[in-house]
N, C-alpha and C positions, 0 to 999 in steps of 0.2 A: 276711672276705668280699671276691672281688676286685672290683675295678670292671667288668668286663668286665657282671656278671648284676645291673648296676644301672642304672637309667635315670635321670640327673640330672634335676630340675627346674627349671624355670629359673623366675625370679622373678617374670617375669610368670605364672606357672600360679600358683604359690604365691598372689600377686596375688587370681587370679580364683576361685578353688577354696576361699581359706581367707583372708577378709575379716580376721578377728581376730589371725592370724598362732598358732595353736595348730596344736603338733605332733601328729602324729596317730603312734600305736605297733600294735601288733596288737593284735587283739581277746583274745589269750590273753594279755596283758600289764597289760590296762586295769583301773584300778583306782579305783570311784566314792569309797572312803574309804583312811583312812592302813593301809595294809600291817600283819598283826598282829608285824608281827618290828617292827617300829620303837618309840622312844618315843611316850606319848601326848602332844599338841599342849598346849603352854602356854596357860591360857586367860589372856588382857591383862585386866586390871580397865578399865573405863569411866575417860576421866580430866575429865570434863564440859566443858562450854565450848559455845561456837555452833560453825557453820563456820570463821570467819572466823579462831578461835582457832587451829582445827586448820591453816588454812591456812598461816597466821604463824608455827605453829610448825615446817611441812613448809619454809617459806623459808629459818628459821634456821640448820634441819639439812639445809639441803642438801649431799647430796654425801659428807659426812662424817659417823658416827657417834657427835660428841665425847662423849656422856654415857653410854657404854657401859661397863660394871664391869671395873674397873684390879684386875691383882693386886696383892696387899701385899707390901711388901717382906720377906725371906727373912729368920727370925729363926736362922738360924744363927749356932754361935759365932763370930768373927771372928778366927777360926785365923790366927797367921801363916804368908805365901804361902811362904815358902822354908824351914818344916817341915815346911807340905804337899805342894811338891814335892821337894822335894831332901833330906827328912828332918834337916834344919838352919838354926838360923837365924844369916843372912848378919849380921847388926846389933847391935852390943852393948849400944844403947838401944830395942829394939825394943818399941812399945805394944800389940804384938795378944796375944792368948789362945795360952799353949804347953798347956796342959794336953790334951793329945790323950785321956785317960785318960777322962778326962767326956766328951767328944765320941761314943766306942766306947761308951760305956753310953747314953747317948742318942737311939746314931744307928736311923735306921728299918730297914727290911727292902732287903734290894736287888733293884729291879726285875726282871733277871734275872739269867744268870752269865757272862755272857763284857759286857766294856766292848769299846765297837769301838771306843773310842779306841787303848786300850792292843794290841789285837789288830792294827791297822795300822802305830801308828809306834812301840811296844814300850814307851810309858810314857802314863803319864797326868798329868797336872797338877794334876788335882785330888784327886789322895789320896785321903784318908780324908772327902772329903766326896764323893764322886763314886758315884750312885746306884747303878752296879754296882761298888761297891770290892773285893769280898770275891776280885774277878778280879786285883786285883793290889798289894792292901796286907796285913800282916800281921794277923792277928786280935786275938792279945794285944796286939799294942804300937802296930799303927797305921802302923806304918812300911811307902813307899812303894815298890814294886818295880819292878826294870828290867828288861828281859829282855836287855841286853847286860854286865847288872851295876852299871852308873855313870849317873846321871842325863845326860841329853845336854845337850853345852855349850848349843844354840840349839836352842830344840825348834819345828821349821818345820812348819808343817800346809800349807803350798800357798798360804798369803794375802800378797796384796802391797801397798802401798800405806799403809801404818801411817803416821801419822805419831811424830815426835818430839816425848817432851815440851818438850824446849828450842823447837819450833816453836810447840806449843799456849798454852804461856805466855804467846811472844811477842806472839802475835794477838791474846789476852786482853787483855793490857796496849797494847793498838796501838803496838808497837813495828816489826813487823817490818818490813825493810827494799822498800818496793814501788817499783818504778820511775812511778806514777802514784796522786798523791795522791788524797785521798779528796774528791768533791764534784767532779773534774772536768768542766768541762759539756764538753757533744761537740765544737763546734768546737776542742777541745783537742786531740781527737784526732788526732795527721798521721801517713800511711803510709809512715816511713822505712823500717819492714821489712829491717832487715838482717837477720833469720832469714829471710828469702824467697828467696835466692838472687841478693840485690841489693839496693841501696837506692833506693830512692823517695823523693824530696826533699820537703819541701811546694810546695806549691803559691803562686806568686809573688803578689804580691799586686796588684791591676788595677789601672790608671790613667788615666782618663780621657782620652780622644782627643782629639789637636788640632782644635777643630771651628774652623776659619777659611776663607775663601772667596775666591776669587780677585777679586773684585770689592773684598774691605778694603784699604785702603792700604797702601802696601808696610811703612809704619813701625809700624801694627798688628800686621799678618801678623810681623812679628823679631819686635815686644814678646810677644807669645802665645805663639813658637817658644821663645824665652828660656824663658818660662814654664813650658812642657811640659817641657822639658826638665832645670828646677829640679826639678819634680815625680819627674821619670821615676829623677832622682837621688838622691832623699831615700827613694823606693820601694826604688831599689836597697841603698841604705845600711843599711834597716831591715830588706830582706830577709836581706842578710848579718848581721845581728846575731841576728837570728831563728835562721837555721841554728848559728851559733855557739852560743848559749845551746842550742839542744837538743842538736846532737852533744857539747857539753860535759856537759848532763845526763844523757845516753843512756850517756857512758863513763863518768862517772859510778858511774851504779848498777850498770854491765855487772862494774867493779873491786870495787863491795861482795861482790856478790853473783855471781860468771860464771854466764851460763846456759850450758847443757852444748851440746859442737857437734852437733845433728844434723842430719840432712840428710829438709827436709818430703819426707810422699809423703801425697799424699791416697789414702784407701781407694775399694777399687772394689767399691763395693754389687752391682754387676749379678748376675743371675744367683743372688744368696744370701739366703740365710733371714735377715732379723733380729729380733730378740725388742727390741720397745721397749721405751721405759720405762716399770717398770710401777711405782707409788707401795706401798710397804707387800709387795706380794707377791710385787715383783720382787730380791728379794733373793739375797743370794747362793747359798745351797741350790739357789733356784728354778732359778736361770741354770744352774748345776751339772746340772740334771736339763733344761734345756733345751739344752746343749750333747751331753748321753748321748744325744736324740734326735735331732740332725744339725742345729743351730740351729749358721750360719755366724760371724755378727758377735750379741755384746751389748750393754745397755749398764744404766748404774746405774739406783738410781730418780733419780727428782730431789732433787735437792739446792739447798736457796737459798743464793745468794752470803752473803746475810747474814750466816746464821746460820754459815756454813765460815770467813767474816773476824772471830767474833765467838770463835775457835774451840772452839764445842759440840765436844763427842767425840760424841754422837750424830750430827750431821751430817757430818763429818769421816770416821765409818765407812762413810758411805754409797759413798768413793769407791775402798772396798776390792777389789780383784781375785783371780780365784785362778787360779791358771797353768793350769788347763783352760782357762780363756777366750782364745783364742788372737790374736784380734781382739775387742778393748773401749773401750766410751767411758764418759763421764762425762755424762749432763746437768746444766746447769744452770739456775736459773732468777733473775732480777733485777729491775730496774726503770730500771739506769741502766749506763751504760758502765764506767765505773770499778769497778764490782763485777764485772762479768766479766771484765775489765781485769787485777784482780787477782788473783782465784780463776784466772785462765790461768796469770797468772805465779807463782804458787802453787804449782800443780801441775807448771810446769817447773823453779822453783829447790830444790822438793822433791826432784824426781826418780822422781816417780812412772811407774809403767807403763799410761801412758793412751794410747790409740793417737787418740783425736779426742774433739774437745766438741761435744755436742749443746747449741745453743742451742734454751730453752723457751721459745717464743710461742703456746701452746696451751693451757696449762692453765686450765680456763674458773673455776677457784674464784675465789669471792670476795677471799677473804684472799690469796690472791696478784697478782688482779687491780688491788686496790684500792692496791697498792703499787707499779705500774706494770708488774707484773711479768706472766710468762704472757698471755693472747693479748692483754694491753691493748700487750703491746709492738710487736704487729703494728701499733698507729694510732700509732708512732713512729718513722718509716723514720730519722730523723738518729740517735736513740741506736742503733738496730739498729746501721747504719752505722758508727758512730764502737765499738759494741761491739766486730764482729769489724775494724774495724782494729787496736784496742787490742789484743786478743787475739793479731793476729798481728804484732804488736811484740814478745811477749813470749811467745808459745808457737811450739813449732815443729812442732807434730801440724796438723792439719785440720780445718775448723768446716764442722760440720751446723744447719742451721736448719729447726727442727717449727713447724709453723703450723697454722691452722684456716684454712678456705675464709674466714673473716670474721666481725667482731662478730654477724652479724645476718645469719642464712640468704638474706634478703629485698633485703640489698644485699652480696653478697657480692666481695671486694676483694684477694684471693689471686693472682687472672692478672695483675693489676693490681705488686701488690706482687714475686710474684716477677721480674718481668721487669723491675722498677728495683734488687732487687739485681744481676740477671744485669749489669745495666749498670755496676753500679761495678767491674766489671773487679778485683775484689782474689781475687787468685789462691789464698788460704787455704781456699774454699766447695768445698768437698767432694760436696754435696748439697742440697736442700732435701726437704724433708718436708709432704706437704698431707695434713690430716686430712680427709675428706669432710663436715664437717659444720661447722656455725660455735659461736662460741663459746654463745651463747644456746640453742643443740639441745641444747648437754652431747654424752650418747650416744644421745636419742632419735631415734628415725627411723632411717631407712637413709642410709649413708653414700652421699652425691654424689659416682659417678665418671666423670658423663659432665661434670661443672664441672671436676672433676680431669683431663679428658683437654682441657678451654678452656685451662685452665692450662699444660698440654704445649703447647695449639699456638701461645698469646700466646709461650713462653718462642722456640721454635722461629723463630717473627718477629720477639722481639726479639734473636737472636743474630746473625740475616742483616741487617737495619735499625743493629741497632747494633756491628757488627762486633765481637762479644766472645766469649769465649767460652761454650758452652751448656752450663750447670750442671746433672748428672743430677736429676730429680724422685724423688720417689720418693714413691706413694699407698699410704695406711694408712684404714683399719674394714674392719670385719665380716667378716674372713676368715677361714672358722670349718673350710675343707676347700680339697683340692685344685681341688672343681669352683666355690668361691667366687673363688679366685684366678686361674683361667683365665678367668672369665667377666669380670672386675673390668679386663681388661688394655686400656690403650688407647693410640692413636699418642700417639707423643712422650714415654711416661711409662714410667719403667726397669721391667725386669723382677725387680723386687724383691719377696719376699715379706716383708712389715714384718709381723707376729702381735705383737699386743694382749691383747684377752681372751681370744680364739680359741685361743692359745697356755695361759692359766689354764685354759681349759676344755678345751681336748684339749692336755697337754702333749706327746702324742705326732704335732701333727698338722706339724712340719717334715720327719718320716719321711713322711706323708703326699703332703705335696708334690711331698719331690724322686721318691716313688715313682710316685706318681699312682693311686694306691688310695687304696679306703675301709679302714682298720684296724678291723676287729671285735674289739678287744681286752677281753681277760678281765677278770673281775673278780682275780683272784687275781694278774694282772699290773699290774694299778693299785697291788692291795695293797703289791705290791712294788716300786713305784714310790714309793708313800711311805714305806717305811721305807727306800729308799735317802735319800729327803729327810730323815726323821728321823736318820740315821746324818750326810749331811752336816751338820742342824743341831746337833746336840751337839759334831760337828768345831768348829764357826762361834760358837755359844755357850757351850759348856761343857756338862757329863754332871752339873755337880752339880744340885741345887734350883733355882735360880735359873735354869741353863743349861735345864733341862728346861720348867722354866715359859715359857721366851721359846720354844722351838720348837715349843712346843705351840700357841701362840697362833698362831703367824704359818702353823703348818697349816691350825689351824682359820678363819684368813682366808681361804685357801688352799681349803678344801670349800667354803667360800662360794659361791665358782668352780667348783669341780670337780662339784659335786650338779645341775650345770644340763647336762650331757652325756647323752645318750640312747644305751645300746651300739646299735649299727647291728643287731644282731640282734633287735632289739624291736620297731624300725619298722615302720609297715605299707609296703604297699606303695604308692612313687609320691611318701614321705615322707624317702628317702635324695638327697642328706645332710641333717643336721641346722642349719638357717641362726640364724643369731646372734640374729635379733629376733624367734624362733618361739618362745613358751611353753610350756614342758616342764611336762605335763602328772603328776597322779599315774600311777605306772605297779608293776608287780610286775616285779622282774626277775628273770633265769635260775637264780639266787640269792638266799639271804639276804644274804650279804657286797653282791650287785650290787644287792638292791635297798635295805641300808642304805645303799650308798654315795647313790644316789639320793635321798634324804630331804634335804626344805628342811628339817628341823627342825634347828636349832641345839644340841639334846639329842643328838640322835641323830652329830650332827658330835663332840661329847664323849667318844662310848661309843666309835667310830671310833679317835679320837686315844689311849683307854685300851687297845686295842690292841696299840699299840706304845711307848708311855711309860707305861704304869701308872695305878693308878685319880688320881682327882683328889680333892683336897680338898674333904670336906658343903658348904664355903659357895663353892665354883667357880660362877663363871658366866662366859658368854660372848655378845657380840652381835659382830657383824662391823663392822668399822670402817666398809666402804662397802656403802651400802645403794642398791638399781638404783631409779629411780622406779616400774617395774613394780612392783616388788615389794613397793611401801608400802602400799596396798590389803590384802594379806593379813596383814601386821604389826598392823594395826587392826584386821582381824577374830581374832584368835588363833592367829595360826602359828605365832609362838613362835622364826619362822627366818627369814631376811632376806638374799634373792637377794644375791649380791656384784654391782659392776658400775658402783660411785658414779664413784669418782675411781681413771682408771687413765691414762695418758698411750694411746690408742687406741681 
């Protein structure tokens, strides 16, 4: 449907007309109970207690869903990897399982007949364990097949960013070589900056002024001169030794380890779609299906410094790329300088394909919070500070800083703070990011974008006041359509569209934007929308058991999101577009396929995902990682499904 035969709403009508923020669809769409094509509703057992229990325990689980049913781990046999790919094994002490003979008698049925691994890059890697095998292994013997004949020497899917085990070791063992130790406090921090295009010296260190007066005796007045001048000498002596020890450490580490030469350019937001970061659903598939729809710039989820210097290979994956992404960042999240410090210099002595780092001062969890990290690091302007100097000492990309308006809706401290970064003048800030809402809101309420346009105009006063340069803003929430984004825009603040949820729930709505329509897209075009994502996830995790079980899951995080979108054909009138904080109601859609996709049920997300990866295992279950606070109310009464929308970086 174009925009042309729609009349937007503006927020205030919504406001006056619909107290509760409930969507309204046509009357031939409405539906008082669950649709008979759906599963029926899980009913919850009672788990007794007072309020007070239930309340303690909605505190506990806020945000995240930690007690939700983990799969088990995959009891296949533990084939070795280079019989199952390359039909031989490379090792002459090799400890895994060669008998392929048992595997082919006990392997299951294959999902369907063609592998789209094997059908895009001509082999597969996973053999005879690979749930469509029968597309490219032999039946009798199991043996793996090529289509150019010979197993390929490096078999590339598009991903970049891998580390080395000689690097993951090293991190394990805190060996690896970092140009800034661990526990640095910030005044440690000095912006020499020779990857900036120059160096910047420290900063001399002060000296108390001659305070004498023309009225003390002449023989005062020498002895004090003397004095200042002892002073002014032992400053300068200590300042020399100071430069000395650092340019000696600086070359130092530069000869361990050379960072590569590049030449910074900070990215230009303006004008483009960026898909933030999104926690758990912003993964790479996702990004993948967010670049198919005209999505400019991405960026990872978050990653904690911590756990990437501790080196997890879970979190270490998080800062994988795939050369669709043509413009990518990294975020990260910390508590102290030297952890970003080093995860910079990380990433550059690695050589990885990062184009800029989003610093995280927004994530309102606890557990990130309480470790000084996410938006606690907003109430620590000197680590901030001493962060991206550190950072650009030793990386040569560009730093984005994500913030919230403030701890606490009520004093909020964002115009305030951007405008003393603008002042430090370090030429690495790329951007700043305000989320409309402060850390205590989470995502409740609608996101503040007329505090968002205070914050354009402080920054705007302090670049004329303090002669610096003015750092693009860039405002993020609730932008769930093109007429959200047009309405949201205000002086002073870049014309970026940042998509959050908005981007989970319509991942088509950056075609949206740059088109300026409403998409009435099909049911049968969605369909095909996830099994481009299920084809990218068996790319990303593998086609065998294992690899199926993790793209399933992170789908079904994935509807969590997607079941809260209303096709534009359903609304009534006066109800286009669909705004982020409006309750989607039950509805019957144009379809069965359109109106299972619609279902909060968490069963009915299952039946969905079987689909396109096949049935699931009797004892499967699933709940979504992040569960929205709306949508805890209906978890208690028996819905059995659990709105997505806890913890997302937007």
């Amino acid at each position: 449907m174009s925009a042309s035969v729609i009349t937007p709403r503006s927020m205030e009508a919504i406001k006056a007309t619909n107290p509760t923020m409930q969507v309204v669809v046509k009357p031939a769409h409405e539906a008082s109970d669950v649709p008979s094509v759906l599963c029926p509703r899980i009913a919850q057992q009672p788990t007794g207690g007072d309020d007070r229990d239930k309340q303690q325990d909605k505190k506990q689980r806020k945000g995240q869903n930690k007690k939700r049913p983990r799969d088990a781990k995959c009891s296949e046999s533990p084939l070795c990897l280079g019989l199952i790919r390359n039909n031989k094994c490379p090792w002459d002490d090799c400890k895994f399982n060669h008998d392929i003979a048992t595997v082919l008698k006990d392997r299951p049925a294959d999902i369907g007949e063609q592998c789209v691994i094997f059908e895009k890059f001509g082999s597969c890697p996973f053999g005879v364990n690979c749930r469509w095998g029968l597309s490219h292994i032999d039946p009798e013997t199991g043996e793996n097949k090529f289509r150019d004949g010979a197993p390929p020497a490096d078999f590339d899917m598009g991903v970049k960013n891998s580390f080395r085990v000689q690097t993951q070791k090293a991190l394990r063992s805190r060996r690896y070589p970092f140009f800034y130790e661990r526990n640095t406090p910030p005044d440690k921090f000095q912006p020499t900056l020779a990857l900036w295009g120059g160096q910047i010296l420290p900063k001399p260190p002060k000296v108390a002024p001659l305070n004498v007066s023309k009225r003390d005796p002449d023989d005062v007045i020498e002895a004090m001169t003397k004095e200042y001048e002892v002073r002014v000498a032992a400053a300068k002596k200590e300042y020399d030794q100071t430069l000395l020890k650092f340019e000696k450490k600086r070359a130092e580490a530069q000869s361990k380890t050379p960072f590569p030469k590049k030449t910074r350019k900070l990215i230009d937001f303006e004008n483009k779609v960026y898909i933030a970061p999104l926690t758990t659903v912003g993964n790479l598939p996702f990004r993948r299906i967010m670049k198919k729809f005209g999505a400019d710039i991405t960026c990872s989820e978050m990653a904690l410094c911590a756990n990437i210097l501790q080196g997890q290979a879970s979190e270490l994956a998080l800062l994988k790329r795939h050369e669709d992404e043509d413009v990518f960042g990294v975020q990260l999240a910390g508590g102290f300088a030297d952890q970003f410090s080093r995860c910079a210099e990380l990433i550059e002595k690695e050589n990885l394909e990062v184009d800029f780092i989003d610093m995280n001062c927004g994530c309102p969890l606890d557990l990130v919070c309480d470790k000084g990290g996410g938006s606690a690091m907003m109430q620590k302007a000197n680590k901030l500070k001493a962060a991206v100097i550190g950072m650009g000492n030793v990386f040569s990309g560009p730093i984005t800083i994500k913030m919230r308006t403030g701890w606490d809706e009520k004093k909020p401290f964002a115009a305030k703070l951007t405008r003393q970064i603008q002042s430090w003048g370090l030429p690495n800030i790329a951007a700043v990011m305000v989320h409309g809402r402060s850390r205590t809101q989470r995502y409740s309420r609608l996101a503040d974008y007329d505090y968002i346009g205070q914050v354009g105009a402080a920054m705007d006063r302090g670049a004329k006041e303090d002669m610096c340069r003015r750092i693009p803003l860039i405002p993020n929430g609730d932008v769930m359509s093109y007429v959200d984004f047009e309405e949201r825009k205000r002086a002073g603040v870049s014309n970026t569209a940042m998509l959050a949820r908005g981007a989970l729930i319509k991942p088509w709505l950056p075609t949206e934007i740059k088109e300026r329509r409403h998409w009435d897209i099909s049911a049968t075009e969605r369909l095909d929308m996830l099994k481009e994502f299920v084809n990218f996830g068996l790319e990303q995790w593998g086609s065998d058991k294992q690899g199926i079980n993790t793209t399933r899951r992170f789908l079904l995080e994935w509807q969590s999101f997607l079941h809260r979108y209303i096709p534009v054909g359903c609304l009534a009138e006066g109800n286009v577009p669909q705004r982020m904080n409006e309750r989607p109601p039950l509805f019957v859609g144009r379809s069965d396929l359109e109106t299972l996709m619609a279902s909060d049920n968490s069963a009915d997300w299952v039946k969905l995902s079987e689909l396109l990866l096949g049935k699931v295992d009797d004892d499967f279950k699933f709940e979504p990682k992040h569960k929205a606070n709306s949508y805890a109310k209906q978890d208690r009464d028996g819905d059995g499904g659990g709105g997505g929308g806890g913890r997302v970086e937007g």
